[in-house]
C-alpha positions in Angstrom: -33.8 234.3 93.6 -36.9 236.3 92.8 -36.7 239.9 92.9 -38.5 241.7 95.9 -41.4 242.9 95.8 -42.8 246.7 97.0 -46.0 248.7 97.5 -45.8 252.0 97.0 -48.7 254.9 97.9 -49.0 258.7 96.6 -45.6 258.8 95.6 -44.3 261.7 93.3 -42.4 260.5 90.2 -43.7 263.7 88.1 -41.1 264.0 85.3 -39.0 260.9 86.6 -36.5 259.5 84.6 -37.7 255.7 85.8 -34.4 253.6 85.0 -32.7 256.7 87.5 -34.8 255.0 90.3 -32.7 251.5 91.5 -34.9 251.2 94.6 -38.0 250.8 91.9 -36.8 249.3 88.5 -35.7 245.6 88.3 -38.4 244.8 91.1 -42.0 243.9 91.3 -44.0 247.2 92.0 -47.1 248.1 92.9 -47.8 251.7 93.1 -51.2 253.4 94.5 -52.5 256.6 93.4 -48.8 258.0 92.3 -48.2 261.1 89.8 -46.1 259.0 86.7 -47.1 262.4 84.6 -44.8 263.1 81.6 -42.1 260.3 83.3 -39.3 258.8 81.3 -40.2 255.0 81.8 -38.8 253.9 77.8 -37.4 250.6 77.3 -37.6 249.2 81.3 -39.1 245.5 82.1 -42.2 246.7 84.2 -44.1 243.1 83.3 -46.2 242.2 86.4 -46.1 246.0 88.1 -50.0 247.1 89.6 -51.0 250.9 88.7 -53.8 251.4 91.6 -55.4 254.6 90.7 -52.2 256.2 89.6 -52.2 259.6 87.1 -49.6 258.9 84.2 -50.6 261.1 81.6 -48.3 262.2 78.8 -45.6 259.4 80.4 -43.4 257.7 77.6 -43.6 253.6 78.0 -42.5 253.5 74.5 -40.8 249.9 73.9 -41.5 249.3 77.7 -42.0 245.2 79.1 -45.7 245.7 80.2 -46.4 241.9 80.1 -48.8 241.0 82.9 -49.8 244.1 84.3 -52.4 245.9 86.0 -54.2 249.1 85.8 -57.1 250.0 87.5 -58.4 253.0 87.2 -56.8 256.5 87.3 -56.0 258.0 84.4 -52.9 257.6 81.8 -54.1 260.3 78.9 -52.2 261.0 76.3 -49.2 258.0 77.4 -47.6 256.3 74.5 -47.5 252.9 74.6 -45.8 252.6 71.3 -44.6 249.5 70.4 -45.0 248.1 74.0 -45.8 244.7 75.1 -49.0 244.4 76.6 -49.2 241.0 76.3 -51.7 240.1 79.3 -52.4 243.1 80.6 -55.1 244.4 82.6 -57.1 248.1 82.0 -60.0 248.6 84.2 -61.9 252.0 84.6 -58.7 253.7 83.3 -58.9 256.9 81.5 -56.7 256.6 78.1 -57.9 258.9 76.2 -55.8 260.2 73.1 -53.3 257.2 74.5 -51.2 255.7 71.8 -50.5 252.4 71.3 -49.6 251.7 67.5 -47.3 249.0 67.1 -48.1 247.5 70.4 -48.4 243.8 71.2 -52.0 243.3 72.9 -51.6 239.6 72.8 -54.6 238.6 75.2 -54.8 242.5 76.5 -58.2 243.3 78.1 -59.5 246.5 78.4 -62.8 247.0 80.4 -64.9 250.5 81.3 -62.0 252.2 79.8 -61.9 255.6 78.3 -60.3 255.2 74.7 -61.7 258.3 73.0 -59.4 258.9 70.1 -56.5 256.5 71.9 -54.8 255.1 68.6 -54.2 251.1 68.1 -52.5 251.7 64.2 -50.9 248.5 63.6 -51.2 246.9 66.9 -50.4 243.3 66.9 -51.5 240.0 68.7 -54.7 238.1 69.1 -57.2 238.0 71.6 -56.9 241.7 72.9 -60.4 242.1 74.4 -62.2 245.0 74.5 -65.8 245.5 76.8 -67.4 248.5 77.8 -65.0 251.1 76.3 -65.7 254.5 74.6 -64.1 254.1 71.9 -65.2 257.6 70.0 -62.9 258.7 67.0 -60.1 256.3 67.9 -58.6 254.5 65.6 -58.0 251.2 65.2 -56.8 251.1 61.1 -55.4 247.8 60.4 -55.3 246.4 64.0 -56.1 242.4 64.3 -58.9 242.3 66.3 -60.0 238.5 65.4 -61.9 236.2 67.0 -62.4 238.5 70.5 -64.9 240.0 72.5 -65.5 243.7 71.4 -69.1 244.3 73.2 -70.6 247.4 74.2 -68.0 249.9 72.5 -68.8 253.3 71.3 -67.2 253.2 68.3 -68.8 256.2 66.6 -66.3 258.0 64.5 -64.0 255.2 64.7 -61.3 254.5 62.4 -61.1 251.1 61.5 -59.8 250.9 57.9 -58.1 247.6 56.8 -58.9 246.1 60.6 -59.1 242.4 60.7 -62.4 241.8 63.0 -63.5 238.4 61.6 -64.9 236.0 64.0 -65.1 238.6 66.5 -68.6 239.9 68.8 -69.6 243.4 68.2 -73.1 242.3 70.0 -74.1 245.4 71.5 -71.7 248.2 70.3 -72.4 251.3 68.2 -70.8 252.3 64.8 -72.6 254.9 63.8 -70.2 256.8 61.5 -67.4 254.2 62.2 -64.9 254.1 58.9 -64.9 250.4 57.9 -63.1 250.9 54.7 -61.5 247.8 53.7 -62.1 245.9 57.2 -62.1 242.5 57.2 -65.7 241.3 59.0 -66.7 238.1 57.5 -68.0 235.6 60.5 -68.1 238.9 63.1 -71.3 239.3 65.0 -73.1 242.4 64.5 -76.6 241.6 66.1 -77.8 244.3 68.1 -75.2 246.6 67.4 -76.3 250.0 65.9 -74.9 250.0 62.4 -75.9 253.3 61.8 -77.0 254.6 58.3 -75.8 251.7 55.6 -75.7 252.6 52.5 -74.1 250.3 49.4 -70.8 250.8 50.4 -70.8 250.6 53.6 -73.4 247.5 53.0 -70.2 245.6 51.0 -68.2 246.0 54.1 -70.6 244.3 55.9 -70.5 240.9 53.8 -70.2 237.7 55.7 -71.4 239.3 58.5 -74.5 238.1 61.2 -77.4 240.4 61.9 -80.8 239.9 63.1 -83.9 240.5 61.3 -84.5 244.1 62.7 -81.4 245.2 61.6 -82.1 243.9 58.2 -85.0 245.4 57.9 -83.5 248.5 58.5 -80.4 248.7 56.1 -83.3 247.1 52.9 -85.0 250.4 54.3 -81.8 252.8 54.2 -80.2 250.6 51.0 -83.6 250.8 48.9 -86.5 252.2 50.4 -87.9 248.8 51.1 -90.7 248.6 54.1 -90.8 244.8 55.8 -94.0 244.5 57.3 -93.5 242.7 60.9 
């Protein structure tokens, strides 16, 4: 028999210890503009819950089933997602900034309007995590798989993204101005009419294999060697 099912609004679960609450855990939850901040909600199977507008910041969902769930917007800064499963889930308009989620599995996550300024994805694992609309500003991202995925209109300045895999993926739109792509992995990832910033060689080498578009190349032969192209 499938578990029941309850919608919660402006409840108070400041501090909670999460797996102390039997009327909430084990069920399927949604919960409407409730405080989570700095709750205890480790290691439970929350896959499926709905976070309407809810304030979660500093909460611990380290190791925590997230699988299928749904945030829209509110605000979880500074929560650590560490090694959670996010496969499937759903961030919309959420604020996550300085949120950490290294070691997490964004199989197929999307994250849309979000606010990820210096959130941290180290070593997040899974493909298809799907990222549109974000500012991402000094997070980083070093060695996260980010293949083959929609990554448009990020603000990615400052970003960390050493040893990232983003072949194949569409960075159409988004800005990288001082973004750290030491040893990134771009070939087949679409760069045109992102703003690349100031290339220089080595920053040129770590965009090998990559597709631009004519005014973009004009600028780095500019930035590179001095080189005018005449339109």
């Amino acid at each position: 028999m499938a578990a029941s099912s309850v919608d919660v609004e402006g409840l108070d679960l400041t501090g909670t210890v999460l797996r102390e609450r039997p009327d909430l855990v084990g069920r399927a939850v949604t919960l409407r503009r409730c405080d989570l901040t700095g709750a205890d909600l480790r290691r439970l199977d929350l896959g499926g819950w709905t976070f309407v507008e809810c304030t979660a910041e500093g909460s611990d969902l380290t190791s925590t089933q997230l699988e299928l769930s749904r945030w829209r917007g509110g605000s979880a800064r500074g929560a650590r997602f560490t090694d959670a499963d996010l496969t499937d889930a759903r961030f919309t308009d959420v604020d996550l900034a300085d949120a950490g989620f290294g070691g997490a599995t964004v199989t197929d996550a999307a994250f849309e309007g979000c606010r990820l300024m210096g959130a941290r994805f180290e070593r997040s694992r899974g493909l298809g995590m799907n990222l549109t609309g974000c500012n991402l500003y000094a997070a980083h991202l070093d060695r996260a798989t980010l293949t083959n995925t929609g990554l448009t209109r990020l603000r990615l300045t400052d970003a960390s993204l050493r040893g990232a895999d983003l072949r194949g993926s569409d960075l159409s739109g988004s800005t990288l101005h001082g973004a750290d792509l030491t040893g990134a992995k771009m070939q087949g990832a679409d760069l045109s009419d992102a703003e690349l910033g100031t290339v220089d060689l080595e920053r040129l080498r770590a965009l090998e294999g990559t597709t631009i578009n004519a005014a973009q190349a004009a600028q780095i032969l500019y930035d590179v060697a001095g080189v005018v192209v005449l339109p």
